[in-house]
C-alpha positions as CSV (number, residue, x, y, z in Angstrom):
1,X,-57.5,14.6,-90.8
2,X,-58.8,12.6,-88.0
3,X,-56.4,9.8,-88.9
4,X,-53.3,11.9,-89.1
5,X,-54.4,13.6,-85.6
6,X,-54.9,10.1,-83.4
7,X,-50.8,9.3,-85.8
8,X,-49.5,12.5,-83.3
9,X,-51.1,11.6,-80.0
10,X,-50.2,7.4,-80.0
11,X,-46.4,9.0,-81.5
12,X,-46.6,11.6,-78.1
13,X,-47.7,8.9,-76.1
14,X,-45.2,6.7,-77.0
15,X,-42.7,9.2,-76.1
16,X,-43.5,10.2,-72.9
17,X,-43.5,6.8,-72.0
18,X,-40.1,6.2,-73.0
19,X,-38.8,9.2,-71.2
20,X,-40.6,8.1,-68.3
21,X,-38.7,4.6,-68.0
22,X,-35.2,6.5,-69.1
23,X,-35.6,9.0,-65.5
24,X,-36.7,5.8,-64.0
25,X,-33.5,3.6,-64.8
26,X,-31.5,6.7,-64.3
27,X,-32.2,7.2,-60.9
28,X,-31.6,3.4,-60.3
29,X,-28.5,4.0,-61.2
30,X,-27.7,6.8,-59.3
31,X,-28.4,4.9,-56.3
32,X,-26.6,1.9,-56.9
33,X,-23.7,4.3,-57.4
34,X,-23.9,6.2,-54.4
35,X,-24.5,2.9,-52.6
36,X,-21.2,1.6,-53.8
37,X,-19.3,4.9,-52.9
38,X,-20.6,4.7,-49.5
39,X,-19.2,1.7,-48.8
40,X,-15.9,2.2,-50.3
41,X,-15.6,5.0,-48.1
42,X,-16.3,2.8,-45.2
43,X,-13.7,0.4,-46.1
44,X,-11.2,2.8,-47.0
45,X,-8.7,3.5,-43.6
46,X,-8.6,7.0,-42.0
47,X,-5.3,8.2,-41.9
48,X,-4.0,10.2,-38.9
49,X,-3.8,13.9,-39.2
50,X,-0.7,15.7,-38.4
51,X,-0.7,17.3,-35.0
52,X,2.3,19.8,-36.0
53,X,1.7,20.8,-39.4
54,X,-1.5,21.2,-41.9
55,X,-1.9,20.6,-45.3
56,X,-3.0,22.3,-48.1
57,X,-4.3,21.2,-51.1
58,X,-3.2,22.5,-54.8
59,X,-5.3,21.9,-57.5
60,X,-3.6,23.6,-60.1
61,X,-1.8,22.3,-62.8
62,X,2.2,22.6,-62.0
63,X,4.7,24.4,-64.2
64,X,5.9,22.2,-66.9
65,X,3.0,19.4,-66.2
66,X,1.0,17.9,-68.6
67,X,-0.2,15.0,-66.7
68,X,-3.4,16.8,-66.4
69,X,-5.0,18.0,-63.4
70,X,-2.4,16.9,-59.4
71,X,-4.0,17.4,-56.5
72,X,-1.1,17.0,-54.0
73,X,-0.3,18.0,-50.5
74,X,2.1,20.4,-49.4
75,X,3.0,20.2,-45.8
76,X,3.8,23.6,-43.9
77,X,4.7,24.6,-40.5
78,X,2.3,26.3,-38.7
79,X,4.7,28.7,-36.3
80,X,5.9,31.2,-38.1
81,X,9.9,32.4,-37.6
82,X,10.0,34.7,-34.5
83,X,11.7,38.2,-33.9
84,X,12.7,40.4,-30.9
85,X,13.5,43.5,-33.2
86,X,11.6,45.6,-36.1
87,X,12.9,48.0,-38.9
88,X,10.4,49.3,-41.1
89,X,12.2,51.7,-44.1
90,X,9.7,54.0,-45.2
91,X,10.4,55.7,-48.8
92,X,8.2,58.8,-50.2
93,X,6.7,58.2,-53.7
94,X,8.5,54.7,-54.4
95,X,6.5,53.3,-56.9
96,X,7.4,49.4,-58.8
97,X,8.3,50.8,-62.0
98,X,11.4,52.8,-60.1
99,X,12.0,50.1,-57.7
100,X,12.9,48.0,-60.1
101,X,15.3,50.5,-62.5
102,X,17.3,50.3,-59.4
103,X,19.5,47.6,-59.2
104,X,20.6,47.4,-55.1
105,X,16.6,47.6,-54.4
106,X,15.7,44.7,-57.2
107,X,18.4,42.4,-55.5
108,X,16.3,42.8,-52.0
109,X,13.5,40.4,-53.7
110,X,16.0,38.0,-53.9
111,X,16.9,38.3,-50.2
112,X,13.6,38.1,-49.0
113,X,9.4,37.4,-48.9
114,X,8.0,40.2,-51.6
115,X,4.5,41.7,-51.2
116,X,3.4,41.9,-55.2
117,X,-0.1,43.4,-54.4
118,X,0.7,45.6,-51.3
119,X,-1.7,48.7,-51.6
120,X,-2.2,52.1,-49.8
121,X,-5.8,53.5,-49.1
122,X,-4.8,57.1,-50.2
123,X,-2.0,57.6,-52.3
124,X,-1.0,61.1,-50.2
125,X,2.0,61.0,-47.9
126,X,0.4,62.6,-44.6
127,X,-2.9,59.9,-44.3
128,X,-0.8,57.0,-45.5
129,X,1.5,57.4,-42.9
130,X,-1.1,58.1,-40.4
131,X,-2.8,54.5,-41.5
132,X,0.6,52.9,-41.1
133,X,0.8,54.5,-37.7
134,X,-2.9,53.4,-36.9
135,X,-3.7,50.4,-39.2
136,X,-6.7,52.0,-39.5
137,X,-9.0,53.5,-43.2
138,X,-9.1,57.0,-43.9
139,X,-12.6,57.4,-42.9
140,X,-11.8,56.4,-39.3
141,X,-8.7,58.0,-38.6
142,X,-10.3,60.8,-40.3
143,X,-6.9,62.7,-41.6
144,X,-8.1,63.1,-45.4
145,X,-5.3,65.7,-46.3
146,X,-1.8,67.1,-45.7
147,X,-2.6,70.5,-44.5
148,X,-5.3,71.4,-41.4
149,X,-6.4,74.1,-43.4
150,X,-8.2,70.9,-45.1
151,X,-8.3,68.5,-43.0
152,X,-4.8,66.9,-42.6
153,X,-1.6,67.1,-41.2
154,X,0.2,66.7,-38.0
155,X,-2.0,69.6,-36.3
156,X,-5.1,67.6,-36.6
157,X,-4.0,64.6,-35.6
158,X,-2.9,66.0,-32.5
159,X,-6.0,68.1,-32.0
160,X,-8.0,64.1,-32.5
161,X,-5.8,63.0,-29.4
162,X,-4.8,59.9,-32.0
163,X,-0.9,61.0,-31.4
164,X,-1.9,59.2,-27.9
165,X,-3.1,56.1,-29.2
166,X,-1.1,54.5,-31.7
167,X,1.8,52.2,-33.2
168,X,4.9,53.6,-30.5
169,X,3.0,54.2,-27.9
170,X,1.4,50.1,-27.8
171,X,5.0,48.8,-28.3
172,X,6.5,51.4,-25.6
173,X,3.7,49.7,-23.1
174,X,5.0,46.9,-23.8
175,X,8.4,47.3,-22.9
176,X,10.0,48.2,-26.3
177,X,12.6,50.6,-27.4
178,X,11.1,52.8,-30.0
179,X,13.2,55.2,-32.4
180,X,11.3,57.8,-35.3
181,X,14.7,59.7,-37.4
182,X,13.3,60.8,-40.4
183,X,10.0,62.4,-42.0
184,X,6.6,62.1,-39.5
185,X,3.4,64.5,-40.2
186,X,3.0,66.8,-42.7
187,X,3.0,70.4,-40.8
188,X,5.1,69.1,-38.2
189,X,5.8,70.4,-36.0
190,X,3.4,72.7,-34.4
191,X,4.7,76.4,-34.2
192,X,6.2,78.1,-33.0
193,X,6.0,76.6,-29.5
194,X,6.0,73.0,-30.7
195,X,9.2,72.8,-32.1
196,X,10.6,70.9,-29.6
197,X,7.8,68.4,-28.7
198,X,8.5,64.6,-28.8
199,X,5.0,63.4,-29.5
200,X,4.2,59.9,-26.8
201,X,5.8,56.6,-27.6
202,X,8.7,57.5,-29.3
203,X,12.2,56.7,-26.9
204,X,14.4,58.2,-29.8
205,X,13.4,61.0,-31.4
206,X,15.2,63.0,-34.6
207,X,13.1,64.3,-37.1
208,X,13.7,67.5,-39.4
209,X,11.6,71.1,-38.2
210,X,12.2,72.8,-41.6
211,X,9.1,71.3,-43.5
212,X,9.7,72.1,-47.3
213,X,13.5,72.8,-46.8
214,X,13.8,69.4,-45.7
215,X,12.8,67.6,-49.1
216,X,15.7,69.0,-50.3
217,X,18.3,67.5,-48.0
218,X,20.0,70.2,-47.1
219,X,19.9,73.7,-44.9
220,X,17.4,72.2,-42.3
221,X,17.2,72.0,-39.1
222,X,16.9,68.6,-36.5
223,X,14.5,68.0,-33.7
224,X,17.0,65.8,-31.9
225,X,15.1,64.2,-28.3
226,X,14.3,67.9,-28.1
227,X,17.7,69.4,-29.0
228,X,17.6,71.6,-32.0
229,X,20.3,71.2,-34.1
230,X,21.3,72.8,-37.3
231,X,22.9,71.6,-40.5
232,X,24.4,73.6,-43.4
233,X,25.3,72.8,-47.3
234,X,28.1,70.5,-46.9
235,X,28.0,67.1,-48.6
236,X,28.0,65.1,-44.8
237,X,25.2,67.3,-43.9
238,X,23.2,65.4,-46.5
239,X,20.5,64.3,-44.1
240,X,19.7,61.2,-45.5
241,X,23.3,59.9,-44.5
242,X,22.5,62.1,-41.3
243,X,19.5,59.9,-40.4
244,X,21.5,56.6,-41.6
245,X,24.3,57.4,-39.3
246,X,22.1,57.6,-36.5
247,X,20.0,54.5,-37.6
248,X,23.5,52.4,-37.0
249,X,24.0,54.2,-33.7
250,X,20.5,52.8,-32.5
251,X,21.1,49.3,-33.8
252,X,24.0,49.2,-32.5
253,X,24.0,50.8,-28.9
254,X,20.0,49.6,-28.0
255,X,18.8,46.5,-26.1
256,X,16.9,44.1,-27.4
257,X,13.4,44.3,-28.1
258,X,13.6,47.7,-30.1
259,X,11.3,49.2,-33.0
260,X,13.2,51.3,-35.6
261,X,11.0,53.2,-37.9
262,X,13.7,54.9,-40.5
263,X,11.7,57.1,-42.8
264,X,13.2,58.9,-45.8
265,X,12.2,61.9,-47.6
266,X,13.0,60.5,-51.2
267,X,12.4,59.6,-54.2
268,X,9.9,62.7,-53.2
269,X,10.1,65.8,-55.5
270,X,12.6,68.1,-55.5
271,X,14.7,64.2,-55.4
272,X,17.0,64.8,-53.0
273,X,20.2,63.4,-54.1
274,X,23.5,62.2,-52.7
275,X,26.5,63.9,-54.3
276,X,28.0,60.3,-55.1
277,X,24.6,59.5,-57.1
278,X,24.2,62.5,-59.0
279,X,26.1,60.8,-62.4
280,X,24.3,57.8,-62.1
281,X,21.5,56.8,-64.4
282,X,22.4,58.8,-67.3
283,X,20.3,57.0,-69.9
284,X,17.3,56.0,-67.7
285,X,13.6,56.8,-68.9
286,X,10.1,56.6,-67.8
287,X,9.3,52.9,-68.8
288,X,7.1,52.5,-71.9
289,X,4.5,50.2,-70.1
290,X,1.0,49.3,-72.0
291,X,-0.3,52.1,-69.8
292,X,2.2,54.8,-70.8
293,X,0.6,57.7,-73.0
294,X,-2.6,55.4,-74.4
295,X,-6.2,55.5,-73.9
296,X,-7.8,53.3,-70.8
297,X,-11.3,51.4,-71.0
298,X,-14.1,52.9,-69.7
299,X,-12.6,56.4,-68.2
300,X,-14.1,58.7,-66.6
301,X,-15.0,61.9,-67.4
302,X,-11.9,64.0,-66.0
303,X,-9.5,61.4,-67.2
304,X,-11.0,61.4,-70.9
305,X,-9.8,65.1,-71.5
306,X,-6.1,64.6,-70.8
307,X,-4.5,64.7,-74.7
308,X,-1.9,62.6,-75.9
309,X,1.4,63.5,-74.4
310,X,3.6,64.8,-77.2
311,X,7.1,63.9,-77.9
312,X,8.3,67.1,-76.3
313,X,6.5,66.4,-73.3
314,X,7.6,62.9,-72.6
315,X,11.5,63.8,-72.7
316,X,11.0,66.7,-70.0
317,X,9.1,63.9,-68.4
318,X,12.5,61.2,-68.6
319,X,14.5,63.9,-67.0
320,X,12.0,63.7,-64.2
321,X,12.5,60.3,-64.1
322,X,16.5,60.3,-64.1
323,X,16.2,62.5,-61.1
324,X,13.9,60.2,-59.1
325,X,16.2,57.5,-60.0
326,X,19.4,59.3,-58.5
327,X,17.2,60.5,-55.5
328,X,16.0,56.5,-55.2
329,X,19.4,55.6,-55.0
330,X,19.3,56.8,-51.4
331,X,16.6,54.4,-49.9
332,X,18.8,51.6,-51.3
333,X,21.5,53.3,-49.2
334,X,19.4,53.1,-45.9
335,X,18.7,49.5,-46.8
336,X,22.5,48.8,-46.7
337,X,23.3,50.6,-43.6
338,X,20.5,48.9,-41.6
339,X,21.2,45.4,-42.7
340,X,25.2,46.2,-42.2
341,X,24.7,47.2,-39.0
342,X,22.6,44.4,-37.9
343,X,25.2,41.9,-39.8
344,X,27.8,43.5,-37.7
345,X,26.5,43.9,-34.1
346,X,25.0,40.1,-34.8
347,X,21.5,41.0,-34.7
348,X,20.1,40.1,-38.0
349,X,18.7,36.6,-36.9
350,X,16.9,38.4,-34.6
351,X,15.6,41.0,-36.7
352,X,13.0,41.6,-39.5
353,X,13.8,44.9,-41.6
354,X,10.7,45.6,-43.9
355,X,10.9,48.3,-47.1
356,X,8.2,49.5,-48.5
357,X,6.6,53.2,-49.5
358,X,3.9,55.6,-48.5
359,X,2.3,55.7,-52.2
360,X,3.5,55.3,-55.8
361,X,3.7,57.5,-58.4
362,X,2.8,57.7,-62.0
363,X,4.7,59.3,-64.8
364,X,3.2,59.2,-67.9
365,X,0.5,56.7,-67.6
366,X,-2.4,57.0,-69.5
367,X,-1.6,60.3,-71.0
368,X,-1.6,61.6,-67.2
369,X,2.0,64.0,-66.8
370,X,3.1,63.1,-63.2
371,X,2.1,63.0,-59.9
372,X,0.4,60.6,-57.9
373,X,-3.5,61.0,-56.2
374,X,-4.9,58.6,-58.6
375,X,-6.6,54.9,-58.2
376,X,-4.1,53.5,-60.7
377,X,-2.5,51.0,-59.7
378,X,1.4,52.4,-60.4
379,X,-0.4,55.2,-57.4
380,X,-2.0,52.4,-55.2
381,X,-0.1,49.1,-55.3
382,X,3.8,49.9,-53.6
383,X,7.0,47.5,-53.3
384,X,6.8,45.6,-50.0
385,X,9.9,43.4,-48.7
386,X,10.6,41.8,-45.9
387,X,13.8,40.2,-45.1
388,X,14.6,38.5,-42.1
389,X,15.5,34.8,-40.8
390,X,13.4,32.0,-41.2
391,X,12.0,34.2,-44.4
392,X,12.3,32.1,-47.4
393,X,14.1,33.7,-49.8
394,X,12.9,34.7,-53.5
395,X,9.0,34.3,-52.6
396,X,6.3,36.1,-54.0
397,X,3.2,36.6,-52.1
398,X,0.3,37.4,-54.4
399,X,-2.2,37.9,-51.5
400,X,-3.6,41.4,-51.2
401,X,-2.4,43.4,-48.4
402,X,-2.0,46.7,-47.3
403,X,-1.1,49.9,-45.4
404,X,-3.4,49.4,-42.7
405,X,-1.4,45.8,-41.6
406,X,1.6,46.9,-40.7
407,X,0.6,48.0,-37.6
408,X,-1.1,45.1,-36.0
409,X,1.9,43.2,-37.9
410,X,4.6,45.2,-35.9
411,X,2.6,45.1,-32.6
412,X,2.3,40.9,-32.7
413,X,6.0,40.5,-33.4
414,X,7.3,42.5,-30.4
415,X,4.5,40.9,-27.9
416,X,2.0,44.4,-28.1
417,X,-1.7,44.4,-28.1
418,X,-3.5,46.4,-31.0
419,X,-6.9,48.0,-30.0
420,X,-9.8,46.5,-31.2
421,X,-10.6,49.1,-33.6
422,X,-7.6,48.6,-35.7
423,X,-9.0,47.9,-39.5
424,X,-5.8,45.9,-40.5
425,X,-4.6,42.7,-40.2
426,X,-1.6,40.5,-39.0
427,X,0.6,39.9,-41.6
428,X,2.7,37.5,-40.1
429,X,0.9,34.2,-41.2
430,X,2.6,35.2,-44.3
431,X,5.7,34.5,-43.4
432,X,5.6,30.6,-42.8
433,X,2.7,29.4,-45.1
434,X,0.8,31.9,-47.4
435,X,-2.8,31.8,-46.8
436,X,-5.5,34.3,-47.8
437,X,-5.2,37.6,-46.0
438,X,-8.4,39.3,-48.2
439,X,-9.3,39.7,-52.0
440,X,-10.1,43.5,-51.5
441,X,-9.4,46.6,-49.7
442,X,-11.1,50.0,-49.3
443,X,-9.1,52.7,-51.0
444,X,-10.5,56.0,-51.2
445,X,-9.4,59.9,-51.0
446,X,-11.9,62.8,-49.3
447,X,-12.5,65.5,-50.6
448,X,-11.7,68.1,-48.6
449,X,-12.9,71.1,-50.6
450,X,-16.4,69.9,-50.0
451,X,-16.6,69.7,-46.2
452,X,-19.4,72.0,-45.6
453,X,-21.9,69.3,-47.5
454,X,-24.7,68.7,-45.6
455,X,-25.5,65.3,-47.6
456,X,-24.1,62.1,-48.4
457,X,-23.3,61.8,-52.5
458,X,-20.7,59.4,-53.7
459,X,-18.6,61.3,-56.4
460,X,-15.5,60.5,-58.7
461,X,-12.4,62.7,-57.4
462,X,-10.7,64.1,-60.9
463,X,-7.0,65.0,-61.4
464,X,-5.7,67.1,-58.7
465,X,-4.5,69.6,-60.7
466,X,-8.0,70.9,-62.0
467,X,-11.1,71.5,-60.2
468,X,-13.7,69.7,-61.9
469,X,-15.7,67.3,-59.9
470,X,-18.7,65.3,-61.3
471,X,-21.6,64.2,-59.1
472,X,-22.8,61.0,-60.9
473,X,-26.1,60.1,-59.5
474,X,-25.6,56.3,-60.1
475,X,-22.4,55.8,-58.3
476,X,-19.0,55.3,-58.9
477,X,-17.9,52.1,-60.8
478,X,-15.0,49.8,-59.3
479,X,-12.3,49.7,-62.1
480,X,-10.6,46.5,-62.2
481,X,-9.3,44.2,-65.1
482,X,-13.0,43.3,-64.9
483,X,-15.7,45.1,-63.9
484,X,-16.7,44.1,-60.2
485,X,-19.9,46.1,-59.7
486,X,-21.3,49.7,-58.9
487,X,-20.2,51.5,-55.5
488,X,-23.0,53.1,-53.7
489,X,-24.2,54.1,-50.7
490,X,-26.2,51.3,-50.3
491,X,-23.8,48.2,-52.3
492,X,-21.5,46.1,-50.4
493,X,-17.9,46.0,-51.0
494,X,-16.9,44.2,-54.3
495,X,-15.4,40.9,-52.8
496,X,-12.6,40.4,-56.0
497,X,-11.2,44.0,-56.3
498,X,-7.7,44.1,-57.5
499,X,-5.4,46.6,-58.3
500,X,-7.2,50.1,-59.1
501,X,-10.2,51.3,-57.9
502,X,-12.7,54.5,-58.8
503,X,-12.2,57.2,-56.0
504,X,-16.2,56.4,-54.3
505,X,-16.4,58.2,-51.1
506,X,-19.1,60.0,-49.6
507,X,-18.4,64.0,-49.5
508,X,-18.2,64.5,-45.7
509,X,-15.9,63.0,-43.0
510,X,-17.2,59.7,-41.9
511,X,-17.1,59.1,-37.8
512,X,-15.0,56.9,-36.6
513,X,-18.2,54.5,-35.6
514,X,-18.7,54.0,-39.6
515,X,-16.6,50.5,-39.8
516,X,-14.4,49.8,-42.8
517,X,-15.6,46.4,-42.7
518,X,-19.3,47.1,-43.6
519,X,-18.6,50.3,-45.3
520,X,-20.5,51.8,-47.5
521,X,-23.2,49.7,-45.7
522,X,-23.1,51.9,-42.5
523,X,-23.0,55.0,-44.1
524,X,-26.8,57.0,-44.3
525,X,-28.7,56.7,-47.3
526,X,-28.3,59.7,-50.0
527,X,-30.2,62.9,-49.1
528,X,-30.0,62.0,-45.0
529,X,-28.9,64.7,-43.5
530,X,-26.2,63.9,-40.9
531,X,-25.6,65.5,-37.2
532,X,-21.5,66.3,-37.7
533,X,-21.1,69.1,-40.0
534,X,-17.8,70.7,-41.7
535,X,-16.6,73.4,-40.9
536,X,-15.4,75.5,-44.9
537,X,-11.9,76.4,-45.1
538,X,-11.6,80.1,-44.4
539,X,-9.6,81.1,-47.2
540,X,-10.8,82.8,-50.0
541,X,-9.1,80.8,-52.9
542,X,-11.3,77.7,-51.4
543,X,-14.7,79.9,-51.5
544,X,-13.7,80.6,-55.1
545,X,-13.0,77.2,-56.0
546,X,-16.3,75.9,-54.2
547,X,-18.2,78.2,-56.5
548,X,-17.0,77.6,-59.6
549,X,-17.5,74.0,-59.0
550,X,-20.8,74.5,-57.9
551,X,-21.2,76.0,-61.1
552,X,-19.9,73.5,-63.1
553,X,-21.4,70.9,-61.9
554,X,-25.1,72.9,-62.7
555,X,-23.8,72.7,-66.4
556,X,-23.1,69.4,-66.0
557,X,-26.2,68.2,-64.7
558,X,-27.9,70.0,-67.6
C-alpha cells in the first residue's frame, strides 16, 4: 500500500513539473511574438488619411465570394446631396404587404433610397402624426389616443399649446414656405367656432372640416386659408384629385425654399376610391405570409384566444383587401402628380419628395381579422422612400429608423433649428453613406381607459376590439425573433430590438420630463404614487368598461 502511494505522488510530481516548464516556455513565446509585432509595426509606413472622405471597413464575406473572409475599404463622401424643397406624402394604413401589390408604388424603390425597417411608436393615426409633427415618443407629446374624450386628438393638442411648437412653425421661422392639404388631427377642427382656424406655421392651408365624411372622399367640406368651400358627388370632386390638384398649384406657383406636407386619407377604411380604379385588382388577395392565420411563439394571453380563421372568413377578408388595393391606388396617384410637377416646373434637382405612412395594417396575421393597434411588425414597420437627386437609386437601408426622425430630418434640410427636446434623429446621414442611426426604438400605446390609476404597473394592451387587460406582475417581454429581455419599470431599454415589440407602458400619462432615452429608467418604481393624476372619462360606457375589467383582472389574479 505504502509502495503504490509514494508510485502516485513522484507520478503528480512529475506532472506538475512538466506543466510548470510548458506555461514557462509559453509565455517565452508570447513575448518574442509580441516583440516581433512591435517592430513590424514600427517599420511598416503610415499612410495619409483622406481629408475629404472616410472609410469604412467591411468584414463580411461578399456575395458570390468564396475567398474567405475580405476586409476592404469603401470610400464615401461625407456631404450628403443638398435640397432647398421638401415633400413628405403621407398615406393612412399603408402597410408593406399592400405597398408592394401595387405596382406604380413598387417601382418607387427603384427610383430611390428605401427605408426597410422604418417603424411608428403607435400604430394609431392621430399620435403618429403628432410624433411626425413633433419627432418626439408618445409619452412626451402626451397625445395617446384619437379622441379627447381619451386623451387624443386635435383638441388636446391644442389645449397642450404643442400646435405652437412644432414642425411648420420651425421651418416658417426660418423663412420657409409651408403648405398642409390633406388629413391633420383627428377631431379637427374644433367646433363649432374653429372651423375656420389655420393652426400657426402653416402658409397654405386646405384641409377637410367633415371628419368621418371625409374618409370617404366625397360630400365634405374644405377649410381653404379659411375659406369654406363645399364639394358634392361628382367624380372631380373626388378629393384626393382635389388635394393633388392643389399640390401642383403649390409646386408650381411657390418660391424656393418651400415645405409641402400632402397627406391622404387612403388606403384608410371605408377605401376611398377613384372611379378610374374601381376595376382594378380583380383577383388580388390578402398575401398568405408565414404569419397569415398560424399560431405565433410565445403569445400572450389575449392573442392565444383568437381561433383559426375559417375559410369563410378569410374570403370576406380578400374583399377587404381588393378594396384597400383600389383605394391604394390613389397614393401612387399623388406620387405621380408631385414628381410630374416638379419634373415640369424644373424643380426636382432641387427637391426631395419622401412616401411613407402613419401605421400598417394587418389582415389576417396570426389568426387576428383586421385592423391595426398591434406590436406586429405588418402594424409597426411602414414603407419609407425617398427620392431625390444625389439619392442613389435601388438602395436599401437596413438601419432602424422611425417616425419621430422626420422632423429633425425636415428641419436640417431647409436650414431650421429643432428644440432640444426633440426624441428623433437626423436622417440625413443616410443619404450619402449609411451609418448606424440606432438598433431600437421605443414603441408603445397608453391606455387610455385606465387614466384615473394612481400607480405605476406595466401591462400588455390586448386586441382593441375586447376589453380584457392583464396586469402581469413580472413585466412585459420584448418580442423579437429572439428574445431580448423583460421590460420593467426598473430594466433598461433592450439594445437589439427589431421589428415587434410587447405593448409595456406604464398605466398613466408620463410628463414630458420622463426622457425617451432613459425610459423606463426615469419612470417611479411600482406602487409610487405619483403627483399628476387622470382625470376618468365622463361617459358611462367607460365606467362600465373600467368595472368589468377591474373585475376580470380579480379573476385573473386568482
Amino acid at each position: 500500500m505504502r509502495s503504490r502511494l509514494s508510485g502516485r505522488r513522484t507520478i503528480a510530481g512529475l506532472t506538475s513539473v512538466l506543466t510548470a516548464l510548458a506555461v514557462v516556455a509559453g509565455l517565452l513565446a508570447l513575448g518574442n511574438l509580441t516583440t516581433g509585432g512591435e517592430r513590424a509595426s514600427a517599420a511598416a509606413p503610415v499612410a495619409d488619411q483622406p481629408t475629404q472622405a472616410f472609410t469604412t471597413q467591411v468584414s463580411d464575406v461578399l456575395p458570390g465570394d468564396t475567398s474567405g473572409d475580405v476586409t476592404q475599404g469603401v470610400e464615401t463622401p461625407t456631404e450628403p446631396p443638398s435640397f432647398k424643397n421638401v415633400v413628405m406624402v403621407l398615406a393612412d394604413d399603408l402597410d408593406w404587404k399592400l405597398f408592394e401589390q401595387i405596382p406604380r408604388l413598387r417601382e418607387l424603390r427603384e427610383r430611390g433610397m428605401t427605408f426597410t425597417n422604418h417603424t411608428v411608436v403607435d400604430s394609431l393615426c392621430c399620435p403618429s402624426r403628432v410624433t411626425i409633427l413633433r419627432g418626439q415618443y408618445i409619452h412626451n407629446h402626451e397625445i395617446i389616443s384619437n379622441i379627447e374624450a381619451t386623451g387624443g386628438g386635435w383638441p388636446t393638442f391644442k389645449k397642450l399649446g404643442e400646435h405652437k411648437d412644432n414642425l411648420p412653425v420651425w421651418l416658417d421661422d426660418a423663412g420657409v414656405t409651408t403648405a398642409l392639404y390633406g388629413k391633420y388631427l383627428n377631431e379637427y377642427p374644433t367646433r363649432p367656432g374653429g372651423i375656420r382656424y389655420v393652426p400657426p406655421g402653416w402658409d397654405e392651408w386646405a384641409v377637410p372640416i367633415s371628419r368621418g365624411d371625409s374618409y370617404t372622399g366625397y360630400s365634405y367640406t374644405l377649410n381653404d386659408n379659411g375659406d369654406l368651400i363645399r364639394y358634392g358627388t361628382k367624380p372631380e370632386d373626388f378629393l384626393n384629385d382635389v388635394l393633388n390638384d392643389k399640390a401642383r398649384t403649390f409646386i408650381a406657383e411657390t418660391d424656393e425654399p418651400f415645405f409641402l406636407y400632402l397627406s391622404n386619407y387612403t388606403p384608410h377604411k371605408p377605401f376611398a376610391t377613384a372611379p378610374r380604379h374601381l376595376g382594378t385588382h380583380t383577383g388580388t388577395v390578402a398575401p398568405r405570409t408565414p404569419a397569415h392565420n398560424t399560431y405565433g411563439e410565445n403569445e400572450p394571453d389575449w392573442l392565444a384566444e383568437f381561433p383559426k380563421l375559417s375559410d369563410w372568413k378569410i374570403s370576406e377578408l380578400d374583399k377587404v383587401w381588393r378594396k384597400r388595393a383600389q383605394s391604394a391606388e390613389t397614393v401612387a396617384d399623388s406620387v405621380e402628380a408631385v414628381l410630374a410637377e416638379l419634373e415640369a416646373t424644373g424643380k426636382a434637382d432641387e427637391t426631395l419628395v419622401v412616401l411613407t405612412s402613419d401605421n400598417g395594417y394587418h389582415v389576417g396575421e396570426y389568426r387576428m381579422p383586421k385592423g391595426k393597434r398591434t406590436p406586429y411588425a405588418a402594424d409597426t414597420v411602414v414603407p419609407m422612400i425617398a427620392i431625390g437627386p444625389g439619392i442613389p437609386a435601388g438602395v436599401e437601408v437596413e438601419e432602424m429608423t422611425s417616425t419621430i426622425d422626420l422632423a429633425p430630418t425636415f428641419t436640417e434640410i431647409l436650414g431650421g433649428q429643432a428644440p432640444e427636446w426633440v426624441d428623433g434623429r437626423s436622417m440625413v446621414p443616410f443619404l450619402a453613406p449609411a451609418r448606424l442611426h440606432r438598433n431600437g426604438a421605443t414603441r408603445r400605446s397608453p391606455n387610455p381607459s385606465a387614466r384615473r390609476t394612481r400607480t405605476i404597473r406595466t401591462i400588455c394592451r390586448t386586441s382593441r376590439r375586447r376589453s380584457r387587460r392583464y396586469a402581469h406582475r413580472g413585466g412585459c417581454t420584448w418580442s423579437t425573433t429572439t428574445a431580448v429581455g423583460p421590460c420593467t419599470t426598473n430594466s433598461p431599454i433592450p439594445t437589439s430590438c427589431a421589428t415587434s415589440w410587447m405593448r409595456c407602458r406604464p398605466r398613466i400619462r408620463l410628463s414630458s420630463h420622463h426622457s425617451a432615452t432613459n425610459w423606463p429608467n426615469s419612470m417611479p418604481a411600482p406602487g409610487r404614487r405619483v403627483a399628476k393624476r387622470m382625470r376618468s372619462p365622463s361617459p358611462i360606457r367607460f365606467r362600465r368598461r373600467r368595472r368589468r375589467r377591474r373585475r376580470r383582472r380579480r379573476q385573473h389574479r386568482r
